[in-house]
C-alpha positions as CSV (number, residue, x, y, z in Angstrom):
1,X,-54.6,-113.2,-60.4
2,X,-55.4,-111.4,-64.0
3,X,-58.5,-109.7,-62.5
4,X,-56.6,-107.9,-59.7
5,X,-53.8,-106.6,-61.7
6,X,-56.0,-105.5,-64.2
7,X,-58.0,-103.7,-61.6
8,X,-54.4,-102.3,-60.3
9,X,-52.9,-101.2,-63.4
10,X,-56.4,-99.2,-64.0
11,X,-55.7,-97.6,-60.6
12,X,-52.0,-96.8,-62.0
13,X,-53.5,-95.2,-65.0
14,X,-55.6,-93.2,-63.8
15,X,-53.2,-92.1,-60.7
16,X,-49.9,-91.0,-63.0
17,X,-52.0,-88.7,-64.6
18,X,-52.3,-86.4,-61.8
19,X,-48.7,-86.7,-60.7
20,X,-46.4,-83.5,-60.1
21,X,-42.9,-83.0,-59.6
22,X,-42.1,-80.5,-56.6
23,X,-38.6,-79.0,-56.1
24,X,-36.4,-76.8,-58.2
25,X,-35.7,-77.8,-61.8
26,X,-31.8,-77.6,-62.4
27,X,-30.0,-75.5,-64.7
28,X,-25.7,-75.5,-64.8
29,X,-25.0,-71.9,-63.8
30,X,-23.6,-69.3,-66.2
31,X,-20.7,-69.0,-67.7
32,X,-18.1,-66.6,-66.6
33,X,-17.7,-63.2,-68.0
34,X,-14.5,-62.7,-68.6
35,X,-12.5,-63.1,-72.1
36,X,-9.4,-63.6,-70.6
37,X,-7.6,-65.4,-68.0
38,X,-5.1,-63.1,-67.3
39,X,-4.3,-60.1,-64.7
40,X,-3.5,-56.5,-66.3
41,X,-0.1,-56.7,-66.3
42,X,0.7,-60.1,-66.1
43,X,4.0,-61.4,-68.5
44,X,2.5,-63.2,-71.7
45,X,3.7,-66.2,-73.2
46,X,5.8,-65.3,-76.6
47,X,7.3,-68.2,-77.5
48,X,3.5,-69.6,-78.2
49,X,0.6,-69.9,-79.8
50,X,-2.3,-69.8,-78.3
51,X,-5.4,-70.5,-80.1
52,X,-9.1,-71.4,-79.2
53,X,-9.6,-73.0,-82.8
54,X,-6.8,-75.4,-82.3
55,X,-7.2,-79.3,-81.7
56,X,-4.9,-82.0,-80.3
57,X,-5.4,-85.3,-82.0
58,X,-6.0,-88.0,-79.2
59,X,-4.7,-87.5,-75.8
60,X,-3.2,-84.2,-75.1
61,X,0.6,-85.6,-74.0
62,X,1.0,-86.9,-77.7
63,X,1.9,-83.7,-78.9
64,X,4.8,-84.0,-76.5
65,X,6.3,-86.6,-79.1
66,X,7.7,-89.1,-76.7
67,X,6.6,-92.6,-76.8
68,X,8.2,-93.7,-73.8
69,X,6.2,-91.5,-72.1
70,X,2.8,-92.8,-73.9
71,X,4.9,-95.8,-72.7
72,X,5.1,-95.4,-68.8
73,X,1.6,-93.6,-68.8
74,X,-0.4,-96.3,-70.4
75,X,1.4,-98.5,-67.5
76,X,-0.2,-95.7,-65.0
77,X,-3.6,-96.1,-66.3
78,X,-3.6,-100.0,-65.8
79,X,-2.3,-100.2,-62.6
80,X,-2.4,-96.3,-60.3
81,X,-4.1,-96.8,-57.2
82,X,-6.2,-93.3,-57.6
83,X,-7.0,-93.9,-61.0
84,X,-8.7,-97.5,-59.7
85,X,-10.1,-95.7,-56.5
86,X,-12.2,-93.7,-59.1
87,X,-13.2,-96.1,-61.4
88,X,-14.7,-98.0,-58.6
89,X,-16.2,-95.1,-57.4
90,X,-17.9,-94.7,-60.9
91,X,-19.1,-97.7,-60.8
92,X,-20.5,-97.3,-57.8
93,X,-22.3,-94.7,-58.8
94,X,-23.9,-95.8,-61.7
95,X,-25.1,-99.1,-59.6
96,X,-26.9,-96.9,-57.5
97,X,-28.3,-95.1,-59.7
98,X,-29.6,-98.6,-61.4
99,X,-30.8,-99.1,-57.8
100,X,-33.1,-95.9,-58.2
101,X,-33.9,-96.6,-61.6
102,X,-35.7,-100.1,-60.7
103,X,-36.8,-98.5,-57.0
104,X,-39.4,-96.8,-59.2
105,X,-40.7,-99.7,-61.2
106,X,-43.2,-102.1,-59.9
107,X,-42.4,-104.5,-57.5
108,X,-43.4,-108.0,-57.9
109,X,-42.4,-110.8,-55.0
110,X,-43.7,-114.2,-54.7
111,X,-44.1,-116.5,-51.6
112,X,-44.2,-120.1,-51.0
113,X,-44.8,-122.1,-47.9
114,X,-45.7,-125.3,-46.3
115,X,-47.1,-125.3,-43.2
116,X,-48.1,-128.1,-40.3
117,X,-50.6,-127.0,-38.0
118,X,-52.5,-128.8,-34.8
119,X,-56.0,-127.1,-35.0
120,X,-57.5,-126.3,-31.4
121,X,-60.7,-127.2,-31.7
122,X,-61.7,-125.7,-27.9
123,X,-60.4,-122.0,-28.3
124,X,-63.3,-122.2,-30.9
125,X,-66.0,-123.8,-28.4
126,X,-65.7,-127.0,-29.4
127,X,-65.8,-129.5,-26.5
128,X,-65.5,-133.2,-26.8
129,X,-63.6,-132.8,-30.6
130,X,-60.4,-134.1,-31.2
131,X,-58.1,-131.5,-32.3
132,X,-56.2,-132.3,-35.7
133,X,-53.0,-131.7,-37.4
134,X,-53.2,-130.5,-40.7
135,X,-50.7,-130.1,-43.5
136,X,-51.6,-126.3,-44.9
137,X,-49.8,-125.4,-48.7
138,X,-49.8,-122.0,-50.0
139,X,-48.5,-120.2,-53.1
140,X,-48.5,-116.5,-53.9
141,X,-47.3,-113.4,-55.4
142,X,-47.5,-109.7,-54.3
143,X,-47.4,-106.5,-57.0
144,X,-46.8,-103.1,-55.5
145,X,-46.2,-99.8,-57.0
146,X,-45.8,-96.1,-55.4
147,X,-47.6,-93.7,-57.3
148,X,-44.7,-91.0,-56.2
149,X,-47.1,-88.2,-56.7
150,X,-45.3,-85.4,-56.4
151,X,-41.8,-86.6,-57.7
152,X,-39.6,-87.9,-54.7
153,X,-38.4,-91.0,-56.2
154,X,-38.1,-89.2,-59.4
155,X,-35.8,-86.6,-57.5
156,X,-33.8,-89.3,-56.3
157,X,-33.4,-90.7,-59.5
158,X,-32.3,-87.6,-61.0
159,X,-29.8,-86.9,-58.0
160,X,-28.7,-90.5,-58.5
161,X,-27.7,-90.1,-62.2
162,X,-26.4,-86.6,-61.5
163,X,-24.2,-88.3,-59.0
164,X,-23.0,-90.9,-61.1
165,X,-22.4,-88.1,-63.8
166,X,-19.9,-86.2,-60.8
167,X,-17.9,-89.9,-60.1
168,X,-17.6,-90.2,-63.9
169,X,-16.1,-86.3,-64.4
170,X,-14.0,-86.9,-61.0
171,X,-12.7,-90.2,-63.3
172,X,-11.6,-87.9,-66.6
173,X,-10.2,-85.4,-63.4
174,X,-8.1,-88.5,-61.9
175,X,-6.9,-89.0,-65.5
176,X,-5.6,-85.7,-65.9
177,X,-3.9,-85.1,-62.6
178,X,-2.0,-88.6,-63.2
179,X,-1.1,-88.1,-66.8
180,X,0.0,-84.3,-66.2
181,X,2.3,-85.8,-63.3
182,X,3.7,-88.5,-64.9
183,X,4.5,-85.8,-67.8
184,X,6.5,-83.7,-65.5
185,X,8.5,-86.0,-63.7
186,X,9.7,-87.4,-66.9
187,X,10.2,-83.9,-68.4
188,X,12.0,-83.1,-65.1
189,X,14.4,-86.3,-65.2
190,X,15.5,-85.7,-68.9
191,X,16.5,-81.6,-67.9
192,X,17.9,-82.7,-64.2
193,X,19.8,-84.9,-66.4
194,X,20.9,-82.5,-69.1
195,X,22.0,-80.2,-66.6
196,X,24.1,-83.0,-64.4
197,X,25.8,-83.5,-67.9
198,X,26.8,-79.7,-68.1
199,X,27.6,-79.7,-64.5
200,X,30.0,-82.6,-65.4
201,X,31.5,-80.8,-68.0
202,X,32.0,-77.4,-65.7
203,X,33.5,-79.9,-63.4
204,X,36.0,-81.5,-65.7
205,X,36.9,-77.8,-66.6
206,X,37.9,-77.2,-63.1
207,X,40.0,-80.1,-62.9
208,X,42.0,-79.3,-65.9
209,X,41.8,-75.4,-64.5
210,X,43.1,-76.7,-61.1
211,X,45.6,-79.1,-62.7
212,X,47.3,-76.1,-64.4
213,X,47.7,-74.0,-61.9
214,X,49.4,-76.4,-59.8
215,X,51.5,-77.2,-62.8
216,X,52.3,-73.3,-63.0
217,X,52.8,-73.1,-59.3
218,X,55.8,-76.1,-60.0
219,X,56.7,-74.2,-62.4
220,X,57.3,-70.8,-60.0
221,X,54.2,-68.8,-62.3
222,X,50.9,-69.1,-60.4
223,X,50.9,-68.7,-56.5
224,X,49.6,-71.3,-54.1
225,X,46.9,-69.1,-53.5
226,X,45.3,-69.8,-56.8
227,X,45.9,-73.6,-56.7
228,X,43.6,-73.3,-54.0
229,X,41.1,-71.6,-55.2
230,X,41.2,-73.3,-58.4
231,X,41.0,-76.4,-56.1
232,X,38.1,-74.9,-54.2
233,X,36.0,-74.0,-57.1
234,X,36.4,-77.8,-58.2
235,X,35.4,-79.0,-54.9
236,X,32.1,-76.4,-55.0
237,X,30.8,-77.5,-58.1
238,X,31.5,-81.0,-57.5
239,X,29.0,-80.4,-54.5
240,X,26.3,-79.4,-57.0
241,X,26.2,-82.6,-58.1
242,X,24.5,-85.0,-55.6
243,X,21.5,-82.3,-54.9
244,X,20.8,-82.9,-59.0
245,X,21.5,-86.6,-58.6
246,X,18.6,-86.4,-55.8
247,X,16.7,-84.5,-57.3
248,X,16.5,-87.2,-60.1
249,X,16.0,-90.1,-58.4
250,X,13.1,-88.1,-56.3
251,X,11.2,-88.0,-59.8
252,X,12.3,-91.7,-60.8
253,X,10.7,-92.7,-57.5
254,X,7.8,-90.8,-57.8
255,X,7.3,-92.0,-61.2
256,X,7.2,-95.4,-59.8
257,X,4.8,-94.5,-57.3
258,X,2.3,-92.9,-60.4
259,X,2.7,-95.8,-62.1
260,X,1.5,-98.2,-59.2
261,X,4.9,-99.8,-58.0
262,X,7.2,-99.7,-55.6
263,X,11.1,-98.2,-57.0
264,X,12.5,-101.7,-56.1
265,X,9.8,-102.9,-58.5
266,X,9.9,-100.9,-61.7
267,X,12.3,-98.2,-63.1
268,X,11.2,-95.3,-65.0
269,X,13.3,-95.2,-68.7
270,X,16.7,-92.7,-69.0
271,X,14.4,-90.1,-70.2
272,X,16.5,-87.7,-72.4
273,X,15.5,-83.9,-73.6
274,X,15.8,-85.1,-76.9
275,X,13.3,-87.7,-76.7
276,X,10.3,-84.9,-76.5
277,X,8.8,-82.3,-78.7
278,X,7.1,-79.4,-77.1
279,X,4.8,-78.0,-79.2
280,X,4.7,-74.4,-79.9
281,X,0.7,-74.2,-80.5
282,X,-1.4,-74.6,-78.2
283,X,-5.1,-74.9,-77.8
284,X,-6.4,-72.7,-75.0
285,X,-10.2,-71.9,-75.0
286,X,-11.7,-69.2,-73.6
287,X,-13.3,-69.2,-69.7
288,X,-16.5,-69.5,-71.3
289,X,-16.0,-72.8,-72.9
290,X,-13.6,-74.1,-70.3
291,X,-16.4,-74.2,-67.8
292,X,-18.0,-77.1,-70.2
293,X,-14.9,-79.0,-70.4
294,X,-13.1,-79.4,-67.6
295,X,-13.9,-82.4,-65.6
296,X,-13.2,-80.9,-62.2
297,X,-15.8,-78.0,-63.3
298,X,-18.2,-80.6,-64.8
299,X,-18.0,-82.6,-61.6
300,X,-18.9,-79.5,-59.1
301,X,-21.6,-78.9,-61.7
302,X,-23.1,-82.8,-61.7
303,X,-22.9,-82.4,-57.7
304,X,-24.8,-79.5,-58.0
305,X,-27.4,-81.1,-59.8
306,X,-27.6,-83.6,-57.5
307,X,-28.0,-81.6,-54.4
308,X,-30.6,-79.7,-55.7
309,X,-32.3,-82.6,-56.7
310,X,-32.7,-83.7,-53.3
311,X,-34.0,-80.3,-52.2
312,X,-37.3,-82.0,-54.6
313,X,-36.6,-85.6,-52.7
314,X,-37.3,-83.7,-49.2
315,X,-40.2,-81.5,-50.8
316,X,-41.9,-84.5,-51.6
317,X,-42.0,-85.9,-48.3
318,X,-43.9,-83.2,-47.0
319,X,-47.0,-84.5,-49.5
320,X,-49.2,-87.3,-49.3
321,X,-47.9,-90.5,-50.8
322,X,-50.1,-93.5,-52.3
323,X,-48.6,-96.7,-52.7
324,X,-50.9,-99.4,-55.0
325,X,-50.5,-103.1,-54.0
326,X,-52.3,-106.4,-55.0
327,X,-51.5,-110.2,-53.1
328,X,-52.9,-113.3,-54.3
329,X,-52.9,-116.2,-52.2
330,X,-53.3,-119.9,-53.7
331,X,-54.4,-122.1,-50.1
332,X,-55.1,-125.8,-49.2
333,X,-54.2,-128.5,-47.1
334,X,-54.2,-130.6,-50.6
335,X,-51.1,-129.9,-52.7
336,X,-53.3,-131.1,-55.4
337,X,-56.1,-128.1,-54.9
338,X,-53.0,-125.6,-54.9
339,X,-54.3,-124.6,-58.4
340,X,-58.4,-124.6,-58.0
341,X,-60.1,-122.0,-58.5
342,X,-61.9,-122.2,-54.9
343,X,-58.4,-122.3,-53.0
344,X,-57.6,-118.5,-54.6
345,X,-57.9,-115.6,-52.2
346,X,-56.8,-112.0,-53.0
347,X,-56.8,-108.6,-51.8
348,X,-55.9,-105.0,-53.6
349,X,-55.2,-102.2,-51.5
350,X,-54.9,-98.3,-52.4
351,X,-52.4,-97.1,-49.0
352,X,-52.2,-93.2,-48.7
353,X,-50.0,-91.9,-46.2
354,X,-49.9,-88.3,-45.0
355,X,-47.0,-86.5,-42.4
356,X,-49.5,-84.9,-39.8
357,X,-47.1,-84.8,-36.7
358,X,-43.5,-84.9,-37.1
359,X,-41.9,-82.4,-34.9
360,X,-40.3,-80.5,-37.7
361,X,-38.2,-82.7,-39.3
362,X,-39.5,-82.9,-42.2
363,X,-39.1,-79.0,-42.7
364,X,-36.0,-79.3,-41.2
365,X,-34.9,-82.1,-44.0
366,X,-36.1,-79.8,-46.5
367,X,-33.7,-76.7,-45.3
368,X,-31.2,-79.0,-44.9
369,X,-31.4,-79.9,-48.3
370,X,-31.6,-76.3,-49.3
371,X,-28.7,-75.6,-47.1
372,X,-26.8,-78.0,-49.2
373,X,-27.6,-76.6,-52.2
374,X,-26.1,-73.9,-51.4
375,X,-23.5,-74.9,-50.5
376,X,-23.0,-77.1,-53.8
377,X,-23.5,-73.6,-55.7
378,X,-20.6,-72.3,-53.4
379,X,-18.1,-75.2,-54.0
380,X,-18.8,-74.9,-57.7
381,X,-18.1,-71.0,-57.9
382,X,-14.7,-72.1,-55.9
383,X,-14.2,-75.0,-58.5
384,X,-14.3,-72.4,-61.5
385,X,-12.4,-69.4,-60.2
386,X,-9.7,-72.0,-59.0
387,X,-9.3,-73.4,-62.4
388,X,-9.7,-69.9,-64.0
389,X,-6.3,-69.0,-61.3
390,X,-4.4,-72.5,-62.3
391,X,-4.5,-71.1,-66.1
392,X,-3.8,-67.8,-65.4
393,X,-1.0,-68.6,-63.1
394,X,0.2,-70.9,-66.1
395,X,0.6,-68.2,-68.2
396,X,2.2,-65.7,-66.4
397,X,4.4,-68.4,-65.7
398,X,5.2,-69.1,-69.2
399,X,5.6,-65.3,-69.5
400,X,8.2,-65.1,-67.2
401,X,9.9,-68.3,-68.2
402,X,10.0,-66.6,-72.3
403,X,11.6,-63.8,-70.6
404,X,14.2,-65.5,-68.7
405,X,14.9,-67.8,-71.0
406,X,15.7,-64.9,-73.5
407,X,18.2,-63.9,-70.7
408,X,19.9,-67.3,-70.5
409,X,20.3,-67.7,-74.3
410,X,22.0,-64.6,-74.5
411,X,24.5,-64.9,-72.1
412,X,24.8,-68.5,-73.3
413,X,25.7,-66.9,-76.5
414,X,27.7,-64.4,-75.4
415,X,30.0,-67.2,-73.3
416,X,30.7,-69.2,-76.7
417,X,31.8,-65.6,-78.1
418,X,34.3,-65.6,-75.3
419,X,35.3,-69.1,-75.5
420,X,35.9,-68.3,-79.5
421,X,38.0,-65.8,-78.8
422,X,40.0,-67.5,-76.1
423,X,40.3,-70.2,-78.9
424,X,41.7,-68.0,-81.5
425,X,44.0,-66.1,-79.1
426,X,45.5,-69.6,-77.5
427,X,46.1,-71.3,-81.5
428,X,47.7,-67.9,-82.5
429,X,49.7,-67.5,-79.1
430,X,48.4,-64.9,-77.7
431,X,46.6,-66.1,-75.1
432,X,47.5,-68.9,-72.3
433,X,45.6,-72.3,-72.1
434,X,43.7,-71.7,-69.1
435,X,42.1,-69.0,-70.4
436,X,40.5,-72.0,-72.8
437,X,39.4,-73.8,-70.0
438,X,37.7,-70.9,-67.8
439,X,36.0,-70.0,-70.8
440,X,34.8,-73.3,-71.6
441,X,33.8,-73.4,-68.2
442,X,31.9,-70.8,-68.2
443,X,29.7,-71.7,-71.7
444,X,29.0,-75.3,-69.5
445,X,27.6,-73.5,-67.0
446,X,25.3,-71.2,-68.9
447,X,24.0,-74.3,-70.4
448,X,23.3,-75.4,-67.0
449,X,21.2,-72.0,-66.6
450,X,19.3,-72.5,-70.0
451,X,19.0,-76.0,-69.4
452,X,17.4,-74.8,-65.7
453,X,15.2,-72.4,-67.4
454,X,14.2,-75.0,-70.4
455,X,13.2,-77.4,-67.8
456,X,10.6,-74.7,-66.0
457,X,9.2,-73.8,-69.1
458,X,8.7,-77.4,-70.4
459,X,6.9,-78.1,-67.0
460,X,4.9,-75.1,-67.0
461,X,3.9,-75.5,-70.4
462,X,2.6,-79.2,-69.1
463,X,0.3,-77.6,-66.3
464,X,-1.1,-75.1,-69.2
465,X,-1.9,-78.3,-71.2
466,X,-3.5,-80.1,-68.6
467,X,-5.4,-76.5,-67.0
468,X,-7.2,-76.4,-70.5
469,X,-7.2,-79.9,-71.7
470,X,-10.5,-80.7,-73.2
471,X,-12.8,-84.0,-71.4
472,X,-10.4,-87.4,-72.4
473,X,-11.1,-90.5,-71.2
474,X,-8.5,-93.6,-71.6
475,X,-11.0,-95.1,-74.2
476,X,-9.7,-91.8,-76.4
477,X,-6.4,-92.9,-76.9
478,X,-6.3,-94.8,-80.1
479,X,-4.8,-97.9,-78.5
């Protein structure tokens, strides 16, 4: 067998010199333009820092301080269905692409048979012979190689990896969606929570406001009039309370669901505002750089590549092909002249193949492919300028929220001025008790309305986090 592969990988020599790669080459479009992400006009963040130079040690929710949350999201990464429904699609990918890889080495395959045959000795003119039965052994191996001339297989290889490349980025995407969801739901239990507590308060207020009015009313000072109302503003805050309550448990439950359980399996932890730290720098790059760090953007990018790789896959077809192949056979009806030199037969074959008449489809595959390419480059532009929106929508957000929140503190502060006063006036007897409790009352409820505001801005502040979050992978987060 040494002669004919020697003579074959000659023939290979010799043959991958003249190869050629048709189809476009791929290059990852340009960055975008623009040195800002937001609108003229738009609010800007000032209770931030935002700065391209800065860097979050490991994954980006650790600089929300809260490590039941590192908690309940390293449970998400074991065990979310999405987050396992991409991993699997990564590898996947990369098998294929293995698949490819060896499509393109030789290919070596051996055969082995035993065979009983009754010879005919009269279809050969033989009349008056007996006709025998023979035992017939045979051993062999075949070696074949395609000389991919102009770059087919080489295309799918490249579209292959490209592909696997796209599954991978889609992974790091997966990751970010799930981590930035599991963030808000706990940021929006602990300030649902914060402001049922306030609302609580408010309501104990209105009880104690409603209690003394009736008390007066005994007592022939207040009218029944204002027992009622006094009654009726209990009875409308204490209907505030079940929309919180399900607002709460709406996130507890969808916690569970992030973390791959059912809400009769797990519980999420009581988490509280105190238990996080929102940072007040953050790292926000410019659209330039954000184009080469986003998963979602590096994943329309890899499927890019790969589609215009396979405009070179359908190029190639259009060519001549040559596919190199040697067999040698080992033959007798002796299982012990298997090995002789005598019972060897070979054969080494140089195949071209040529399209001649194909009724278009090969040119049709090829626009096809173009077509696709095409519209690759079009999903990508729409990948971009939708995360170029998400972070400029997460600013002006964070503009507005500075802004209302400025609002809220104020007349937060301006309530616990009149509830000081009341105070005063009541211990110096001037003013009545209830005045106390309706100025209480009202600081409760404007810590309900900063609490409301707090919670926005904590959430939005999340979604500019994960909008400009640089590539992580679980692997990345120092466990």
């Amino acid at each position: 067998m040494a002669q004919p592969i020697r003579s074959l990988a000659a023939m290979l020599i010799f043959a991958l010199g003249g190869c050629a790669t048709v189809g476009p080459n791929y290059t990852s479009p340009g960055a975008p333009a623009a040195s800002s992400f937001s609108m003229a006009g738009d609010a800007k963040p000032t209770s931030l820092v935002l700065s391209p130079k800065t860097r979050m040690a490991g994954a980006w929710w650790s600089a929300l301080g809260s490590p039941a949350l590192d908690e309940v999201i390293g449970l998400a990464l074991k065990a979310n269905p999405t987050v396992a429904e991409a991993g699997a699609a990564l590898d996947r990918a990369r098998a294929q692409a293995a698949a490819a890889q060896g499509a393109m080495a030789p290919q070596l395959s051996a055969e082995a048979s035993p065979m009983r045959e009754r010879i005919n000795t009269q279809s050969f003119g033989f009349v008056g012979f007996p006709s025998p039965t023979i035992n017939l052994y045979s051993i062999g191996a075949t070696v074949s190689y395609d000389l991919d001339l102009f770059g087919g297989r080489r295309r799918a290889l490249e579209g292959a990896k490209a592909k696997a490349d796209a599954e991978a980025h889609r992974a790091e995407a997966a990751y970010m969606s799930l981590t930035g969801n599991i963030a808000v739901q706990a940021l929006k239990i602990a300030y649902l929570r914060a402001q049922r507590d306030a609302l609580d308060l408010v309501i104990a207020d209105d009880l104690r406001t409603a209690e003394m009015l009736q008390k007066s009313e005994a007592a022939g000072g207040a009218g029944s009039t204002a027992v009622a109302s006094g009654y009726g503003l209990l009875a409308k805050d204490q209907g505030l309370r079940p929309a919180l309550t399900r607002e709460i448990d709406a996130a507890r439950h969808q916690l569970a669901f992030l973390v791959g359980k059912s809400p009769a399996e797990w519980s999420p932890p009581d988490f509280d505002i105190s238990d996080f730290r929102l940072p007040q720098t953050v790292p926000i790059s410019l659209p330039s750089d954000l184009v080469r760090h986003r998963p979602d953007i590096l994943a329309a990018d890899a499927e890019l590549h790969a589609a215009t790789a396979q405009v070179g896959v359908a190029t190639a077809d259009l060519f001549p092909d040559i596919k190199l192949s040697a067999n040698l056979t080992q033959g007798s009806v002796e299982p012990g002249n298997l090995l002789r030199y005598d019972s060897t037969g070979w054969t080494m074959v140089a195949g071209l193949t040529a399209p001649l008449l194909n009724g278009g489809r090969l040119k049709a595959n090829t626009a096809a492919a173009a077509a696709g390419a095409k519209a690759a480059e079009a999903r990508y532009r729409g990948t971009v300028l939708r995360a170029l929106l998400q972070v400029a929508d997460s600013l002006s957000a964070l503009g507005q929220d500075d802004l209302s929140l400025e609002a809220a503190r104020l007349f937060e502060r301006v309530a616990r001025e009149n509830l000081k006063d009341a105070q005063s006036a009541y211990d110096l007897g001037g003013g009545p008790r209830i005045a106390v409790a309706n100025a209480r009352k009202e600081v409760n409820r404007a810590r309900r309305s900063t609490l409301e505001v707090e919670g926005r801005r904590a959430t939005d502040l999340v979604d500019l986090m994960t909008a400009t979050s640089g590539r992580w992978t679980p692997d990345q987060t120092g466990n």
